[in-house]
N, C-alpha and C positions, 0 to 999 in steps of 0.2 A: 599640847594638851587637846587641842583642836584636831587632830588627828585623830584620838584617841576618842576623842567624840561621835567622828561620824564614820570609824571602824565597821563599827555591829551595823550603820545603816550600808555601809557598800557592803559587807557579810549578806545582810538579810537579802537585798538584790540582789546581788550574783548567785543567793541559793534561790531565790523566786523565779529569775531566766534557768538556770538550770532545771528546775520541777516542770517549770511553763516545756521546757525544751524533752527532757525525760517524759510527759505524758504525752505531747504530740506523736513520739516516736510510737510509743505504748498504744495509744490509737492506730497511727498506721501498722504497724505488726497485727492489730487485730484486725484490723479488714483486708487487709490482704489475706491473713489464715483463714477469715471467713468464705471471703473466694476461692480460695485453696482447696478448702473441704468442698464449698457446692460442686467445682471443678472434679473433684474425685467421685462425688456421689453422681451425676452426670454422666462423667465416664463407663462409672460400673453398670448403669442403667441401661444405658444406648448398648453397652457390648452385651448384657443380658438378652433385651429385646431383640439385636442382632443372633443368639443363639437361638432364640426361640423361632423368630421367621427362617434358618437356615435348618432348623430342625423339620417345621412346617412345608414350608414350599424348597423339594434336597430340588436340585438338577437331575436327580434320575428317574425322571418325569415319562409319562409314554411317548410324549412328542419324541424326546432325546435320543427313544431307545431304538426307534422307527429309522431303517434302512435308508438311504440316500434315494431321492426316485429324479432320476435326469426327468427334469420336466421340461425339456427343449426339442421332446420328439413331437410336440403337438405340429397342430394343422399353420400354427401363425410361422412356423419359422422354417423353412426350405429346406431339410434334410432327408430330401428323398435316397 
């Protein structure tokens, strides 16, 4: 009869670790998915702004476009 007495309190424990165990989990799933998402909105932002400076400043720039000029026929360097 003694058993049966303290049944419902080892019940109520092991479902009180269990809830304590289920909401810690439930927390960590939520901030990890909250890092998850800043991580994505992050991403899409930096690769945006990366569009936009490759849009802004292309490589085919007048510098780029400009002929090779051998600068080694000046006066410092002996190639007479």
């Amino acid at each position: 009869m003694l058993e049966f007495a303290l049944f419902p309190k080892v019940l109520f424990v092991s479902l009180l670790e269990q809830t304590s165990i289920v909401t810690a989990l439930f927390i960590t799933v939520v901030f990890f998915l909250i890092l998850l998402i800043l991580g994505w909105r992050k991403s899409y932002l930096l690769k945006k702004e990366s569009d936009k400076l490759n849009k802004t400043f292309s490589l085919d720039s007048d510098e780029n476009k400009k002929s090779y000029r051998d600068f080694t026929e000046g006066h410092l360097y002996d190639n007479n």
